[in-house]
C-alpha positions, 0 to 999 in steps of 0.5 A: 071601562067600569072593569078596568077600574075596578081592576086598577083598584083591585091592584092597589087594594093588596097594599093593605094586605101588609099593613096590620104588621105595624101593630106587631107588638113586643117586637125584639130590636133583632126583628125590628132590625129585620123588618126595618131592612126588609122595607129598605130592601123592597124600596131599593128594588123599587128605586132601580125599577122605577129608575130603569123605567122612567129613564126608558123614554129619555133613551129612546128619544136619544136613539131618535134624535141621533137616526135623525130625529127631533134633540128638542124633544129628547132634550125635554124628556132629559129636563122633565126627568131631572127637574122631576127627580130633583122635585122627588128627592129635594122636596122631602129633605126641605119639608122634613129640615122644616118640620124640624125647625118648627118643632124646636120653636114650638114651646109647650105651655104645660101639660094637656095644652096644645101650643097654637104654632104646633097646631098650625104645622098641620098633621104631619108634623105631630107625628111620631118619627117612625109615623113621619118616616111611614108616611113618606114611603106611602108618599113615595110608593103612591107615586110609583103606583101611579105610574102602575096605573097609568100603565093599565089605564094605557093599556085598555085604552089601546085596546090590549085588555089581556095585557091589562089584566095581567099587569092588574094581576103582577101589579097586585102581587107586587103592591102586597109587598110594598105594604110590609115596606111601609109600616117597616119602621112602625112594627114593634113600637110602643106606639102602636099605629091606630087602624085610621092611621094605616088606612090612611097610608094605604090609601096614599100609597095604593089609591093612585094606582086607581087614580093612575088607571083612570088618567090612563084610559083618558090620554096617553103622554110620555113626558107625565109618564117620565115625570111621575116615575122620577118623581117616584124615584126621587121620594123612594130615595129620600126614604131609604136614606132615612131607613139606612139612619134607622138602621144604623140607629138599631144596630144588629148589622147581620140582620140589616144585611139579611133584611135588605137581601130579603127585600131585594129578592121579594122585589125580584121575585115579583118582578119575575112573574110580570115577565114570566107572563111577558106583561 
């Protein structure tokens, strides 16, 4: 078990791999275009795979109940992927709509003072939009990761250990990817990012893949598998709305064309090795 571990953690590791982009400096606003759309580009695989394997129990629980088995249980499968997406998707848009307002209803007294309401919102509203929007693809991510790491858990637990090393190995090289999506908005800004800051992005979004491995050699349950993946795709949709706003804000539509495309392709690539070594 101390192996398997430490090979979930091993796959969630690489995500730091591409995280000291975002302290890319004179960055032109060509290749911040570029590199916004490359993320957009990464997270929208992400959305269809996570889409694609959430929605597999569901399926499987309708082809069940139409052979003759239990619509109760599809039933609660359709409902705990929905709400979940719901939860996912919705829950970002009303916590960044409150941010929002109270950073308009913040006053501050004058320079160098902290206004106490802008205290009390905590850390997440003092930062930076670019920070902010970084930080909810790591969120996004994490809980995708999570479902990575579930799978491993599942896997060793049911004895399958070369499958849970190949799933640790494709896993590891798809989560190198997902770094350069998360600090996407961050690269070539004056502010750059402090190394605290992305270590901490990196651990929200590569950490649960050893949170997830660890659930998973514990108990096996389908419904919470459903639920993190749509949990996943709701918080990746979110963001790529915000990265298309970005991009739109940036301009240069030829390099958002090709980032996106690149991104895509980076997420193929990746998922093409998992099946090539049938995981």
């Amino acid at each position: 078990m101390g192996e398997i571990l430490a090979l979930g953690a091993i796959a969630g590791f690489t995500v730091f791999l591409g995280l000291p982009l975002g302290r890319l400096r004179g960055a032109s606003n060509r290749m911040r275009s570029l590199l916004n759309a490359g993320a957009t580009g990464i997270l929208l695989f992400l959305f269809w795979d996570v889409l694609a394997k959430g929605i597999e129990p569901v399926e499987a629980a309708l082809a069940e109940a139409k052979g003759g088995g239990a619509w109760l249980h599809f039933g609660w499968l359709a409902v705990v992927f929905a709400v979940s997406l719901t939860v996912g998707l919705m829950s970002l848009v009303y916590y960044d709509l409150w941010l929002a307002r109270r950073a308009r209803a913040t006053v501050r007294f004058g320079p160098g003072a902290a206004d106490v309401r802008e205290l009390r919102t905590g850390p997440i509203a003092r930062l930076r939009p670019a920070e902010r929007l970084a930080f909810f693809i790591a969120l996004g991510i994490g809980f995708h990761n999570l479902s990575e790491g579930l799978a491993i858990g599942q896997s060793a637990a049911g004895g399958q250990l070369r499958l849970a090393l190949v799933l640790v190995i494709g896993f590891a090289l798809h989560n190198a990817t997902e770094g350069f999506g998360i600090v996407g908005p961050l690269a070539g800004e004056t502010h750059l990012p402090s190394w605290r800051f992305l270590g901490a992005l990196g651990l929200i979004a590569g950490g649960p893949t050893f949170v997830g491995t660890i659930i998973g050699q514990s108990f096996q349950n389908e419904s919470v598998f459903a639920a993190f993946l749509a949990l996943a795709a709701g918080s990746i949709l979110y963001v790529v709305i915000e990265l298309l706003a970005v991009a739109r804000k940036l301009g240069h539509k030829d390099m958002t064309t090709w980032g996106i495309l690149a991104g895509l392709l980076l997420g193929f690539a990746t998922d093409f090795v998992l099946t090539a070594v049938g995981a």
